[in-house]
NUKE-334093 format. One line per 4 residues: their letters; for each residue x negated, y, z of C-alpha. Coordinates in pm, whole numbers. Example, Ala and Ser with C-alpha at 12.3 -4.5 7.8 and 13.67 -1.06 7.14 Angstrom:
REM NUKE-334093
as> -1230 -450 780  -1367 -106 714
END
This chain:
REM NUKE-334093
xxxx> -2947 2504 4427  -2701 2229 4371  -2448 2422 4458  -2557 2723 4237
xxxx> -2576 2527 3983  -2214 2353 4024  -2064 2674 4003  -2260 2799 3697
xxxx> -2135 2540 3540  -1745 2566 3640  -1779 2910 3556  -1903 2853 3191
xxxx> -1638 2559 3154  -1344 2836 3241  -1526 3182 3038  -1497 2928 2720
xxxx> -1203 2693 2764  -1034 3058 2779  -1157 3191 2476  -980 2924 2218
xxxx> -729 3165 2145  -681 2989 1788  -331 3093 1612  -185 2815 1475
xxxx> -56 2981 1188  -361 3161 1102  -421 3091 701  -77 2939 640
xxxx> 87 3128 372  418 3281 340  691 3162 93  905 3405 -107
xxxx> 1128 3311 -384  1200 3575 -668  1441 3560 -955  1377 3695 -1262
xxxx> 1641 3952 -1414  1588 3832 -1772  1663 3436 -1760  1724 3406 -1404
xxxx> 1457 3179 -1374  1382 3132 -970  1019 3159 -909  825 3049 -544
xxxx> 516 3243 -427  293 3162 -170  143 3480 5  -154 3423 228
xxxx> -266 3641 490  -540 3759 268  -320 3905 6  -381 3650 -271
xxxx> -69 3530 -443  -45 3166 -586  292 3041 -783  393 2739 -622
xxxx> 490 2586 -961  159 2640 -1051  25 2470 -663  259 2149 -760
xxxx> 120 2106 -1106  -275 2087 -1015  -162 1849 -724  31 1583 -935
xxxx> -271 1614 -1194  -516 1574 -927  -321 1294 -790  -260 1105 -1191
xxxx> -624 1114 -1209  -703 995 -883  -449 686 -962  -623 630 -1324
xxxx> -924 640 -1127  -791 350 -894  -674 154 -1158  -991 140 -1292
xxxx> -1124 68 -1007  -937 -242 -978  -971 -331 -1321  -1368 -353 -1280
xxxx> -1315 -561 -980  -1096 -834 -1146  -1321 -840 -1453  -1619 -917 -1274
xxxx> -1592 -1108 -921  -1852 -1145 -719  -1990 -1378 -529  -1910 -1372 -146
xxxx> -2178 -1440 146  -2197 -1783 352  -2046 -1546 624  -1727 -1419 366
xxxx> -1654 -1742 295  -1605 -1897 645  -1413 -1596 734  -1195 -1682 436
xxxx> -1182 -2051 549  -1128 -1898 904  -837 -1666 758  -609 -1952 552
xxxx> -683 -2206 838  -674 -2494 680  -661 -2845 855  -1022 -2972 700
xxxx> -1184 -2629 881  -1035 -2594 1154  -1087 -2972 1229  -1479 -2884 1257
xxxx> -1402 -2592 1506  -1185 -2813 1691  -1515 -3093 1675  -1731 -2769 1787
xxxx> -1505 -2654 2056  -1528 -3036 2226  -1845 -3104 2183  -1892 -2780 2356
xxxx> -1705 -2919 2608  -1846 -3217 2628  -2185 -3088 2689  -2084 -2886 2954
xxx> -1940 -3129 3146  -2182 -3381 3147  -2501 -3349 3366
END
C-alpha cells in the first residue's frame, strides 16, 4: 500500500510539474513608434496581446503623477510625525540606549554580564 501510494504520489508530482508551461512574455506588450506626416511628431504605442492600444506618453504621464502624489503623500507623512512625537516604550528606549552605546549604559550591562558571572561561578 506504501508502495502504491509512493508512486501515486511521484506520478502526480511529474503530471503537474509538467504542465507549468507559463510564457514568459505572455501580457507584455509590443512597442511601435509612429511619426506623424503633419509635424513629424514621433509617437510610442504599446500593443498588448489583447489588441488594446495605450500611448506611452500617455503611460509616463499617469506614472510621474501617481508617483508626485505618492511623494506629497510622504511628505506629509513626515510632517505629522515631526509635529507631534510620541512617546517611546520602556523597551524603545533601552534599545535606543542599546543603539548609541553610551559609556553610563553599557557600564550596567557590563555590571549585569559579571554579576552573571559571578553567580555562576560561585557554589
Amino acid at each position: 500500500m506504501r508502495r502504491l501510494f509512493a508512486l501515486m504520489l511521484v506520478a502526480c508530482l511529474f503530471a503537474l510539474g509538467t504542465n507549468n508551461n507559463i510564457n514568459a512574455a505572455e501580457g507584455v506588450p509590443d512597442t511601435v513608434k509612429t511619426e506623424s506626416l503633419s509635424d513629424g511628431q514621433i509617437t510610442t504605442w504599446l500593443i498588448y496581446p489583447d489588441g488594446d492600444t495605450v500611448d506611452l506618453a500617455e503611460v509616463e504621464a499617469a506614472a510621474d503623477e501617481a508617483t508626485a502624489h505618492a511623494e506629497k503623500k510622504e511628505a506629509k507623512k513626515v510632517e505629522d510625525e515631526v509635529l507631534a512625537p510620541e512617546e517611546l516604550s520602556f523597551h524603545q528606549v533601552v534599545k535606543q540606549k542599546f543603539i548609541e552605546g553610551g559609556a553610563e549604559f553599557m557600564g550596567i550591562v557590563l555590571f549585569c554580564l559579571i554579576m552573571g558571572l559571578a553567580l555562576c561561578i560561585e557554589p
